[in-house]
PDB file of N, CA, C and O in Angstrom:
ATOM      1  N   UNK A   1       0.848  -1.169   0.000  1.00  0.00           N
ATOM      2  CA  UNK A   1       0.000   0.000   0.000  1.00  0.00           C
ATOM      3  C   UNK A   1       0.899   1.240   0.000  1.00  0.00           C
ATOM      4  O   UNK A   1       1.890   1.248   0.730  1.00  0.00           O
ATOM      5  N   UNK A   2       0.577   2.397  -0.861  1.00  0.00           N
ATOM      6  CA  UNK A   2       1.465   3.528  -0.967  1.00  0.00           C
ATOM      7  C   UNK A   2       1.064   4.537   0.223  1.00  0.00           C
ATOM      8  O   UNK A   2       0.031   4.387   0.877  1.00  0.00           O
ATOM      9  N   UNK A   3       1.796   5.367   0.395  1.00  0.00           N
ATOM     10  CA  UNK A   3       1.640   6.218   1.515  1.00  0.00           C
ATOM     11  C   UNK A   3       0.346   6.471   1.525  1.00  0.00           C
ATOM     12  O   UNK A   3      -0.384   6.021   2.408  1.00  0.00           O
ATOM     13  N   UNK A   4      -0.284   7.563   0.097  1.00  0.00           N
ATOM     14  CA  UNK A   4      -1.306   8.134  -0.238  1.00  0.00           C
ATOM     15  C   UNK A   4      -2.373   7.078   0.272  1.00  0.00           C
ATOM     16  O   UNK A   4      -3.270   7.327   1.077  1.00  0.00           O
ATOM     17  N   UNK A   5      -2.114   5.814  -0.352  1.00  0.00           N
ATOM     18  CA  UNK A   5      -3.594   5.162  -0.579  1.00  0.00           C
ATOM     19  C   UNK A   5      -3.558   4.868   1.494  1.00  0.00           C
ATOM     20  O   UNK A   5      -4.668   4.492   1.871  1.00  0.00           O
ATOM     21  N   UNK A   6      -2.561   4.990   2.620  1.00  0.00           N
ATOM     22  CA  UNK A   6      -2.160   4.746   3.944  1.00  0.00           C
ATOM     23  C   UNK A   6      -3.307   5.927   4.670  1.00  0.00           C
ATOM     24  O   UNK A   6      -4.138   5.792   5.568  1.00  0.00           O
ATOM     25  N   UNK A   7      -2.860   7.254   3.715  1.00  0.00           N
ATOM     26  CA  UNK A   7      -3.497   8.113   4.717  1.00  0.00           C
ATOM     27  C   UNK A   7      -4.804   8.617   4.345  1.00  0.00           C
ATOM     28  O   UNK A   7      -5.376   9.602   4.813  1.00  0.00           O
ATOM     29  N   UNK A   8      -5.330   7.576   3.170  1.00  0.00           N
ATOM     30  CA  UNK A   8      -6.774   7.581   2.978  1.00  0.00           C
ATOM     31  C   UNK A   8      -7.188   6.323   4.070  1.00  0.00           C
ATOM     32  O   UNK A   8      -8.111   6.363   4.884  1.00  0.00           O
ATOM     33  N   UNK A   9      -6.722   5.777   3.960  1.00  0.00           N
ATOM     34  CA  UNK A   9      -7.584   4.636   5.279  1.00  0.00           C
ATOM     35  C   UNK A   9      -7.865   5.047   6.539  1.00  0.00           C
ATOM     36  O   UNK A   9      -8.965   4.795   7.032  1.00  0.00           O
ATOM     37  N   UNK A  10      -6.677   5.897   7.381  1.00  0.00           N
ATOM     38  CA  UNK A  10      -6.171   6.729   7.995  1.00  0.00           C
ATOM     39  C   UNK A  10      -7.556   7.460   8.352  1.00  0.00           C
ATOM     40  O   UNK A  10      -8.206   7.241   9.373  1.00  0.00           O
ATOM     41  N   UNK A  11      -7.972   8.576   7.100  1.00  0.00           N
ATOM     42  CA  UNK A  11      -8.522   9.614   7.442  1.00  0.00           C
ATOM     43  C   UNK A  11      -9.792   8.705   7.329  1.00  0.00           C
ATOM     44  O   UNK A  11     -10.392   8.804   8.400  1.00  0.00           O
ATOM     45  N   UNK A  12     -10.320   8.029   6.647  1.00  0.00           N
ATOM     46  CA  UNK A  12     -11.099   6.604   6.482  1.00  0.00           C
ATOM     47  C   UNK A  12     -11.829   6.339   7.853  1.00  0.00           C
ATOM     48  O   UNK A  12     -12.958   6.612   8.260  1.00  0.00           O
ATOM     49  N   UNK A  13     -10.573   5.600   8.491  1.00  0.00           N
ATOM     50  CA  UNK A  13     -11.072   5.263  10.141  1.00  0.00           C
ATOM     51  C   UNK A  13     -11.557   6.452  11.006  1.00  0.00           C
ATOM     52  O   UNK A  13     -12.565   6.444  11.713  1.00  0.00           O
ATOM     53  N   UNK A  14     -10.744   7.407  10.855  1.00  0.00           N
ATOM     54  CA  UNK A  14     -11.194   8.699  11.688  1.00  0.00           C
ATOM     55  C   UNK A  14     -12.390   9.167  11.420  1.00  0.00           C
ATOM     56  O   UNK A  14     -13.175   9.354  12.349  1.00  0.00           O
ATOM     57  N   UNK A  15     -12.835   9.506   9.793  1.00  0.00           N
ATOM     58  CA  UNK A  15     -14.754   9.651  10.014  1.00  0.00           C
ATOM     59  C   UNK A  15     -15.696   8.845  10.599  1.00  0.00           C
ATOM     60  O   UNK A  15     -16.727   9.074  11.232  1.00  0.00           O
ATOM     61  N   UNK A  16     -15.108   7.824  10.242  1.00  0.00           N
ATOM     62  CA  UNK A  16     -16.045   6.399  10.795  1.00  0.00           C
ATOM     63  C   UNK A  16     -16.183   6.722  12.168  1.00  0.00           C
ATOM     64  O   UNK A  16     -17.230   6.794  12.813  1.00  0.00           O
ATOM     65  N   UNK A  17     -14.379   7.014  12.760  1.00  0.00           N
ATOM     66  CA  UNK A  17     -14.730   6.789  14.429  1.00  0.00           C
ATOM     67  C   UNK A  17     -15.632   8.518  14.842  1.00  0.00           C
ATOM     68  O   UNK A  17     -16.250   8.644  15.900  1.00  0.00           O
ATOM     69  N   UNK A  18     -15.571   9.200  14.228  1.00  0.00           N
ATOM     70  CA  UNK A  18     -15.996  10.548  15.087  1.00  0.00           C
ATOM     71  C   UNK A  18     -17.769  10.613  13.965  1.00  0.00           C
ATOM     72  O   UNK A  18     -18.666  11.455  13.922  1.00  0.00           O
ATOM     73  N   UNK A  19     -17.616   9.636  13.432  1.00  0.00           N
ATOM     74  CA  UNK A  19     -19.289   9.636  12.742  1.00  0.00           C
ATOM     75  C   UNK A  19     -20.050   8.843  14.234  1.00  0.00           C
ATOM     76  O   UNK A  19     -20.970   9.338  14.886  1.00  0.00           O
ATOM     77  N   UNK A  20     -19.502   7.775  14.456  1.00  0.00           N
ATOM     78  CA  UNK A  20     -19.695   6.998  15.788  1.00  0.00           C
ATOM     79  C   UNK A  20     -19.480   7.345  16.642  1.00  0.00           C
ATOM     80  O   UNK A  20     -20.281   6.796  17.398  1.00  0.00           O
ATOM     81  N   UNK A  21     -18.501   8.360  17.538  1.00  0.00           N
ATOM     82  CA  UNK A  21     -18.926   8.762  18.652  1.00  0.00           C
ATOM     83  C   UNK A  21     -20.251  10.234  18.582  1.00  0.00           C
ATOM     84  O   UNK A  21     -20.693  10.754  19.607  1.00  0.00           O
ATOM     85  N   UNK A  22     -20.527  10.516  17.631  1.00  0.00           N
ATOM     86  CA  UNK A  22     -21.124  11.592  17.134  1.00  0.00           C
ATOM     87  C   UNK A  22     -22.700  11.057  17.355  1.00  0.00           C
ATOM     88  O   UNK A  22     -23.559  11.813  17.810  1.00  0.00           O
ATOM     89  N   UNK A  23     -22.953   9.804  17.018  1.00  0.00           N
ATOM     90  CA  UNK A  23     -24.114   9.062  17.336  1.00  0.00           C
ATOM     91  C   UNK A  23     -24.400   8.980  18.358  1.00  0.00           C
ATOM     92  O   UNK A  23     -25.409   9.459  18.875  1.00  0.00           O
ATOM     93  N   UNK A  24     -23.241   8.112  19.052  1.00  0.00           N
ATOM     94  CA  UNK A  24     -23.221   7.487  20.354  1.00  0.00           C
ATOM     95  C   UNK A  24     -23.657   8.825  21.137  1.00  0.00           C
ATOM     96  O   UNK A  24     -24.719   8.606  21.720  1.00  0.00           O
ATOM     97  N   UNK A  25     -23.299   9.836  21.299  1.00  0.00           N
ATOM     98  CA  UNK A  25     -23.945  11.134  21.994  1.00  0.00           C
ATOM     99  C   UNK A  25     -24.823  11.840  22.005  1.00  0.00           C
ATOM    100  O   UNK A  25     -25.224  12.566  22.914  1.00  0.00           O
ATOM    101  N   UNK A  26     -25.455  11.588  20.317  1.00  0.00           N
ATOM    102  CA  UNK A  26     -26.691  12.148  20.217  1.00  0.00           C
ATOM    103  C   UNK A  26     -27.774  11.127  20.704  1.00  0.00           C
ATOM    104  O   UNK A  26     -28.538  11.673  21.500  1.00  0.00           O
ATOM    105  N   UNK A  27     -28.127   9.592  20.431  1.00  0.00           N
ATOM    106  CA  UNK A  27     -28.308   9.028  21.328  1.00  0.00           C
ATOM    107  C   UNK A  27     -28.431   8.667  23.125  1.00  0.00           C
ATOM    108  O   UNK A  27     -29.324   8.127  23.777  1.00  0.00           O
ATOM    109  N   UNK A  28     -27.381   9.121  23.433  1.00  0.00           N
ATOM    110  CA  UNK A  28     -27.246   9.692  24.994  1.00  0.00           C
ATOM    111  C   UNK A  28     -28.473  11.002  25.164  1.00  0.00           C
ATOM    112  O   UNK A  28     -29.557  10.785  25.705  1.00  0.00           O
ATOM    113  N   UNK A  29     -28.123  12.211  24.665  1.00  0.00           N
ATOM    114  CA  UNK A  29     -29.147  12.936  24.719  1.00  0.00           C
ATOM    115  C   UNK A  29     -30.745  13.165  24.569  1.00  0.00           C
ATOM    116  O   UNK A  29     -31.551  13.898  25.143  1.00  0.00           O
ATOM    117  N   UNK A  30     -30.847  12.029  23.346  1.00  0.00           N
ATOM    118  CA  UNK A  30     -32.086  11.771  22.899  1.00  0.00           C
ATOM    119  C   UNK A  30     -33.145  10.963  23.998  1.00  0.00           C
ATOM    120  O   UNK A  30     -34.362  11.029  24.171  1.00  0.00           O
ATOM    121  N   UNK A  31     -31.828  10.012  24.774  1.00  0.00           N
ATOM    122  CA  UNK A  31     -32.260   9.265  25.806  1.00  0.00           C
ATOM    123  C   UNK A  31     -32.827  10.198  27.174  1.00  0.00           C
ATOM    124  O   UNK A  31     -33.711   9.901  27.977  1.00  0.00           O
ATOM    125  N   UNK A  32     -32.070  11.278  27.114  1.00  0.00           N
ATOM    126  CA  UNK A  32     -32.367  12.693  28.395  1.00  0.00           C
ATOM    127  C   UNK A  32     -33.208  13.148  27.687  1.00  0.00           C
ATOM    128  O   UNK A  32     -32.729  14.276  27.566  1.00  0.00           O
ATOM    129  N   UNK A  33     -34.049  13.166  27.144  1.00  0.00           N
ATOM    130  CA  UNK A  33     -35.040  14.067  26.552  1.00  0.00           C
ATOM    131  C   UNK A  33     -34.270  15.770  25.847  1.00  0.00           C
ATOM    132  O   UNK A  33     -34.634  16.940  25.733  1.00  0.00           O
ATOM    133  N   UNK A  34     -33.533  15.264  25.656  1.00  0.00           N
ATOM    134  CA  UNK A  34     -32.557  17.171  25.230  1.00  0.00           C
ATOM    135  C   UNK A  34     -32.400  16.968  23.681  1.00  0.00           C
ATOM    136  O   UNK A  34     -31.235  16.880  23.295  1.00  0.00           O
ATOM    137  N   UNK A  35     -33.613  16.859  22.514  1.00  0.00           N
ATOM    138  CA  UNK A  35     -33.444  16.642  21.803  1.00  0.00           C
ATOM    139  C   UNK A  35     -33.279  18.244  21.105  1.00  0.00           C
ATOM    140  O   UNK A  35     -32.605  18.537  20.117  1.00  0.00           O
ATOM    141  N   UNK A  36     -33.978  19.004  21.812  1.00  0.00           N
ATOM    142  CA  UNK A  36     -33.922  20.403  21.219  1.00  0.00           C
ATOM    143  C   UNK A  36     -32.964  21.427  22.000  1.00  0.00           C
ATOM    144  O   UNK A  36     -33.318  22.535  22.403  1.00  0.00           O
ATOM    145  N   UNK A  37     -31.903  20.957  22.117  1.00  0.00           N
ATOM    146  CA  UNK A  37     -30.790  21.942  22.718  1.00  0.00           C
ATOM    147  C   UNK A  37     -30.080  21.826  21.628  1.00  0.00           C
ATOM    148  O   UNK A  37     -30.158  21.113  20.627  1.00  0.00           O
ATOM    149  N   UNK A  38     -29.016  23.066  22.177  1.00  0.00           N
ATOM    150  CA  UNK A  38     -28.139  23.460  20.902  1.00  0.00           C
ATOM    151  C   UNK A  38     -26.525  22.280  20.551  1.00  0.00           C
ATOM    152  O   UNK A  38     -25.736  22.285  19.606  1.00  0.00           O
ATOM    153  N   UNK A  39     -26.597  21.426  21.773  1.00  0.00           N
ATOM    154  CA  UNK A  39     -25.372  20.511  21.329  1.00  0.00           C
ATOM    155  C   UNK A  39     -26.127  19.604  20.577  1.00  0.00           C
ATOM    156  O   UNK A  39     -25.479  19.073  19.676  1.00  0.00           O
ATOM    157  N   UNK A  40     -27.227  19.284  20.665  1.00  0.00           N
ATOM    158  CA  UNK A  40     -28.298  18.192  19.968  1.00  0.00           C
ATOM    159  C   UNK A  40     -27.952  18.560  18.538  1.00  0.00           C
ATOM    160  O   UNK A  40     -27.611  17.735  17.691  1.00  0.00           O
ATOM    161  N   UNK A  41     -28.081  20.025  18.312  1.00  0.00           N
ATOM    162  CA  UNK A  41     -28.447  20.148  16.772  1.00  0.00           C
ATOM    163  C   UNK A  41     -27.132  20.714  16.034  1.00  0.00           C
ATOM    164  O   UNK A  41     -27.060  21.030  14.846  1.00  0.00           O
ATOM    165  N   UNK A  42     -25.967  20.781  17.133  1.00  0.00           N
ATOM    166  CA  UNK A  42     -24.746  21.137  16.622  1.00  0.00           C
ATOM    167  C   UNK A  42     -24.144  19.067  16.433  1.00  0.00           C
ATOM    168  O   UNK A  42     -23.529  18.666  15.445  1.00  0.00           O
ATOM    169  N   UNK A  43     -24.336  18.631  17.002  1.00  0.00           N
ATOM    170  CA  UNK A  43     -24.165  16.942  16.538  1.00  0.00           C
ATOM    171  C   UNK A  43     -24.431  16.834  15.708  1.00  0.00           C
ATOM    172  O   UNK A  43     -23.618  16.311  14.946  1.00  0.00           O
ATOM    173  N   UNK A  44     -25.755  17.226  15.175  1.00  0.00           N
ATOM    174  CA  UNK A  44     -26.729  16.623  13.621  1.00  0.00           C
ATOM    175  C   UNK A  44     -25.723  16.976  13.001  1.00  0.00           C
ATOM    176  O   UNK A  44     -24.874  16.170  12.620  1.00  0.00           O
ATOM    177  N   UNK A  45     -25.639  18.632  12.740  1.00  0.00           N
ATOM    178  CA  UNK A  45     -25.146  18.976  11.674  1.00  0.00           C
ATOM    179  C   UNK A  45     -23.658  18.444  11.589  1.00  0.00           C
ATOM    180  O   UNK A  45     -23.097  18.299  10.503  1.00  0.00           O
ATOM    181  N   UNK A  46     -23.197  18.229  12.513  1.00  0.00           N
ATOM    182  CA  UNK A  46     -21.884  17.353  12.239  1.00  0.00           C
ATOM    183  C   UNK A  46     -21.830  15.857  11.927  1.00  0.00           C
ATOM    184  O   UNK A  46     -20.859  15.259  11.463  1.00  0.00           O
ATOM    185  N   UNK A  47     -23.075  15.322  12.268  1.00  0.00           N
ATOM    186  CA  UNK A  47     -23.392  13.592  11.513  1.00  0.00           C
ATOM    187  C   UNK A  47     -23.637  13.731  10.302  1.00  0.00           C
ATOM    188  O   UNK A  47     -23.193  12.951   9.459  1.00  0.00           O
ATOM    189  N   UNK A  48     -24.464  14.855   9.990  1.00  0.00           N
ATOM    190  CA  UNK A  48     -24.753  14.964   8.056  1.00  0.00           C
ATOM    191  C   UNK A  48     -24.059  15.289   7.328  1.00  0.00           C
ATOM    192  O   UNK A  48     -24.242  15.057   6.133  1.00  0.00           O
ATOM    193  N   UNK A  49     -22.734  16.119   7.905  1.00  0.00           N
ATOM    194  CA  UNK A  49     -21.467  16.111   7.544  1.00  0.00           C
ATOM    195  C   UNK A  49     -20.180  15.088   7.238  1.00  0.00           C
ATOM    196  O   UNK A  49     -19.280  15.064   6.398  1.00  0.00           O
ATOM    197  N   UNK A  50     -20.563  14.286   8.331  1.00  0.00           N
ATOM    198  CA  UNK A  50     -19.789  13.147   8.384  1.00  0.00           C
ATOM    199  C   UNK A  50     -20.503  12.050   7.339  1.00  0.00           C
ATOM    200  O   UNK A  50     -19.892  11.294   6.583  1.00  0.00           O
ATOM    201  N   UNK A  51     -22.052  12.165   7.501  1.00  0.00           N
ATOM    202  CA  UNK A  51     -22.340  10.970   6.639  1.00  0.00           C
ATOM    203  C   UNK A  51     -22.177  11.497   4.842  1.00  0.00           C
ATOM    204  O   UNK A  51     -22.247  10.720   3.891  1.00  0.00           O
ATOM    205  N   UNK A  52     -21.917  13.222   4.741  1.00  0.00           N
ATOM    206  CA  UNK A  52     -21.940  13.146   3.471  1.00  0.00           C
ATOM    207  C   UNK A  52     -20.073  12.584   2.520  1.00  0.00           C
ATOM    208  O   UNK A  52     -19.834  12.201   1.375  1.00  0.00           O
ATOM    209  N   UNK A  53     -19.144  12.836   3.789  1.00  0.00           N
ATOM    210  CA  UNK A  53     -17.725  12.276   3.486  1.00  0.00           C
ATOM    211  C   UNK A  53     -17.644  10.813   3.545  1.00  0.00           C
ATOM    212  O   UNK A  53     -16.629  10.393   2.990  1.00  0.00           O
ATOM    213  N   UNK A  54     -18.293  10.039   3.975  1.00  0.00           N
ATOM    214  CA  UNK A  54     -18.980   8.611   3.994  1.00  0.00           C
ATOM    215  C   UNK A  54     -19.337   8.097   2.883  1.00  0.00           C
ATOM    216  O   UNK A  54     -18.801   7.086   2.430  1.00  0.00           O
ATOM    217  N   UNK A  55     -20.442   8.830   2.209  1.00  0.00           N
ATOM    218  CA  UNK A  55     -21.121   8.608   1.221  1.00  0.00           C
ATOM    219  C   UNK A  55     -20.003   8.567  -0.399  1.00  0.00           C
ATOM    220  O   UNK A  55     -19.929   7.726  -1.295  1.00  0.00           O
ATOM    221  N   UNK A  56     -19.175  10.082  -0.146  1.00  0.00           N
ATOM    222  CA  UNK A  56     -18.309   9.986  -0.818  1.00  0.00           C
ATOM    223  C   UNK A  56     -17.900   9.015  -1.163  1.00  0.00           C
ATOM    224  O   UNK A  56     -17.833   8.634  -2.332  1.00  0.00           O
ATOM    225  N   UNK A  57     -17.439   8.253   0.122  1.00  0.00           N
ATOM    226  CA  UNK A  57     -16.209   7.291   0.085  1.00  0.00           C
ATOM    227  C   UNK A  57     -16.881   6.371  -0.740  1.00  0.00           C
ATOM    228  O   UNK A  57     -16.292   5.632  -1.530  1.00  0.00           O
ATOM    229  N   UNK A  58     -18.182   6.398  -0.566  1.00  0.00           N
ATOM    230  CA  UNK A  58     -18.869   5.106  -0.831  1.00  0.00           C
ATOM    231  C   UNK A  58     -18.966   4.832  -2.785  1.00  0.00           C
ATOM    232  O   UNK A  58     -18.719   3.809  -3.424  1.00  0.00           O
ATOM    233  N   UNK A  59     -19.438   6.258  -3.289  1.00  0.00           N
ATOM    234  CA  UNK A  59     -19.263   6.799  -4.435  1.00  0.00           C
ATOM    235  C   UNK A  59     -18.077   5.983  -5.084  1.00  0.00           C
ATOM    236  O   UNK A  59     -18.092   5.206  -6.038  1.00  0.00           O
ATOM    237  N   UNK A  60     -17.225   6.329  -4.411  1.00  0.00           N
ATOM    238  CA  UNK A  60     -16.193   6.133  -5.899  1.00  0.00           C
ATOM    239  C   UNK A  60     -15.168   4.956  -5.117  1.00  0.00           C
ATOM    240  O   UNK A  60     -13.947   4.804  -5.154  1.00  0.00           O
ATOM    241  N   UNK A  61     -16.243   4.224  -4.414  1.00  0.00           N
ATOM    242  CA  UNK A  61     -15.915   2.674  -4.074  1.00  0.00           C
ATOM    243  C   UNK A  61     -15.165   2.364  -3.285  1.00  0.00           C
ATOM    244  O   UNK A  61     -14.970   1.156  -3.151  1.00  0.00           O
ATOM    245  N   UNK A  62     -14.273   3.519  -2.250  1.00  0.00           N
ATOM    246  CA  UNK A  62     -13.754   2.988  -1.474  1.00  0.00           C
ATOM    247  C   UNK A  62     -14.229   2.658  -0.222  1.00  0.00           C
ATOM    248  O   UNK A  62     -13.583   2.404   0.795  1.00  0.00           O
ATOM    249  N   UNK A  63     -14.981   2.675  -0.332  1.00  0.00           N
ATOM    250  CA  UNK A  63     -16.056   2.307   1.237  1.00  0.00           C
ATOM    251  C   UNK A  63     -17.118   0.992   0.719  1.00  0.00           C
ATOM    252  O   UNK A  63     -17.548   0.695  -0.396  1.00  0.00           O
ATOM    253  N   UNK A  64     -17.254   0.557   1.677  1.00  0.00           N
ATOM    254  CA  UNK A  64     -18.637  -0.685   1.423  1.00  0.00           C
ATOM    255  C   UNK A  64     -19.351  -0.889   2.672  1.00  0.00           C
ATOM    256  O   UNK A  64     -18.926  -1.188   3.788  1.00  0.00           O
ATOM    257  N   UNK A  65     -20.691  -0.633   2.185  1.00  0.00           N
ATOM    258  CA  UNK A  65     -21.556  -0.067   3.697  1.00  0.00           C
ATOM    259  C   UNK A  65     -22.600  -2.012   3.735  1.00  0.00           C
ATOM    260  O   UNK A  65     -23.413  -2.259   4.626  1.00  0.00           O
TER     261      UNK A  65
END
């Protein structure tokens, strides 16, 4: 594996992991009833973010969901 194709896996694992703790917290909250506070909806917009670099990946095949 070449460097390049190293620090795509790299950055790869890191959306995955901060797409997943990004859940894992909004979940927590959802569970407190704090669905309408402002970390609630500052999460979203960072999961729809994360799921649209995801999707990418998925696009042009380097991902398999």
């Amino acid at each position: 594996m070449s460097e390049r194709e190293e620090k795509f896996e790299k950055m790869l694992q890191a959306i995955q992991k901060e797409y997943d703790e990004t859940v894992s917290k909004m979940e927590k909250l959802k569970a407190e009833d704090k669905t309408k506070t402002v970390t609630y909806k500052q999460l979203m917009g960072t999961k729809v973010a994360l799921q649209n670099m995801l999707s990418r990946y998925e696009i042009y095949g380097l991902l398999e969901r």
